[in-house]
C-alpha positions in Angstrom: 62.9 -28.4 -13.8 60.8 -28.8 -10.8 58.7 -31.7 -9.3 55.5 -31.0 -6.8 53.7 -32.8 -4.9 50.2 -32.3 -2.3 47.4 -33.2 -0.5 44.7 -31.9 0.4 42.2 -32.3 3.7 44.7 -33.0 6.0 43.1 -32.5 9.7 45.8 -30.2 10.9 45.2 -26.7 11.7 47.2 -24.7 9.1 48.6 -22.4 12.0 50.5 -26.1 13.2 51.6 -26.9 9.3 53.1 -23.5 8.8 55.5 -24.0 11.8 57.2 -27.1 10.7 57.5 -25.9 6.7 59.4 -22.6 7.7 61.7 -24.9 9.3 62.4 -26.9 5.8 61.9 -24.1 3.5 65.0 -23.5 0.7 66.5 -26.8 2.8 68.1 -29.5 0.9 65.8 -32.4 0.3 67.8 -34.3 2.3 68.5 -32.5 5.3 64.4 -31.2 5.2 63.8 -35.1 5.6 66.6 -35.1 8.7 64.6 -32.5 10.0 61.2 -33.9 9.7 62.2 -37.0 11.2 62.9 -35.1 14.5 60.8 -32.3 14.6 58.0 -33.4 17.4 54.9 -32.3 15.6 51.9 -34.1 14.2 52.6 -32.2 11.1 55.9 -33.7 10.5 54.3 -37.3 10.0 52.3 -35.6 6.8 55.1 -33.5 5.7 57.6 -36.5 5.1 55.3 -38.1 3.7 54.7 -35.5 1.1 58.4 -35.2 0.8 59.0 -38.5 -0.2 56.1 -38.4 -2.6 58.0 -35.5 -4.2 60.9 -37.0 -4.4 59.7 -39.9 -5.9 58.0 -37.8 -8.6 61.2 -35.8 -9.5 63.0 -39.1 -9.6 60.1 -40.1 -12.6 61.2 -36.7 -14.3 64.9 -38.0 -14.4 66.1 -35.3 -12.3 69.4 -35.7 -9.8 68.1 -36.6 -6.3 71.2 -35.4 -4.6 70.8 -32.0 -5.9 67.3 -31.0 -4.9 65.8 -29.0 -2.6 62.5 -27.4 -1.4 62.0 -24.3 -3.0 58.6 -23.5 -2.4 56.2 -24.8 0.5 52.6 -23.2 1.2 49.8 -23.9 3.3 46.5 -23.0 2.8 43.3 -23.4 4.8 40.5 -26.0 3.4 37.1 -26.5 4.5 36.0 -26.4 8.5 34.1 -28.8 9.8 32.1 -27.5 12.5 30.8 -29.7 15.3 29.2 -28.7 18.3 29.9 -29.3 22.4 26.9 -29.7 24.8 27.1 -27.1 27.8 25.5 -26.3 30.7 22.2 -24.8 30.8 21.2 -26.0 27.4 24.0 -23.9 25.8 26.2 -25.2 22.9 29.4 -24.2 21.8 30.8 -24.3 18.5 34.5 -26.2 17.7 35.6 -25.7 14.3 37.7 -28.5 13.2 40.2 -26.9 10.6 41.7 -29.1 7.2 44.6 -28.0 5.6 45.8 -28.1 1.8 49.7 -28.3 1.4 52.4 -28.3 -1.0 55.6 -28.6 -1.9 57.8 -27.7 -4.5 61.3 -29.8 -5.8 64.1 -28.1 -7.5 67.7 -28.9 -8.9 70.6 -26.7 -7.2 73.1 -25.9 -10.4 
């Protein structure tokens, strides 16, 4: 059995979300939370979150907390919102403010 969990429109880069998941990627739950909890990244705020959300829903599906881990964790990009800097001269530059859609993916360890 497995137990996912996401969100989506999170405003975090995806570059900055993919650093801290390769960190808790094939990790036990347990120790991916450790991790999270001392990783200094903004990510790692939305990430635990998302962890414990998971957890929670593989607890509702009867399956052993103590034996899960995070078997699949992706990132993908989500919609830009693009807002705009005044310059000199009249000029104006773009900044692209990028969302990110994430996910994570429970399983039991035999």
């Amino acid at each position: 059995m497995e137990a996912t969990a996401k969100v989506t429109y999170v405003r975090i880069a995806p570059r900055k979300v993919q650093i801290v998941l390769d960190l808790i990627r094939n990790q036990p739950a347990d120790k991916a939370m450790a991790i999270l909890k001392h990783t200094p990244k903004s990510a790692s705020e939305v990430l635990e979150k998302l962890l414990k959300s998971a957890i929670a829903n593989a607890e509702q599906k009867d399956m052993d907390v103590s034996k899960l881990y995070v078997a699949a964790c992706s990132v993908d990009q989500g919609p830009t919102l693009k807002r705009i800097r005044p310059m000199s001269k009249g000029r104006a530059y773009r900044i692209n403010k990028k969302t990110s859609h994430i996910n994570i993916t429970l399983k039991e360890a035999e």
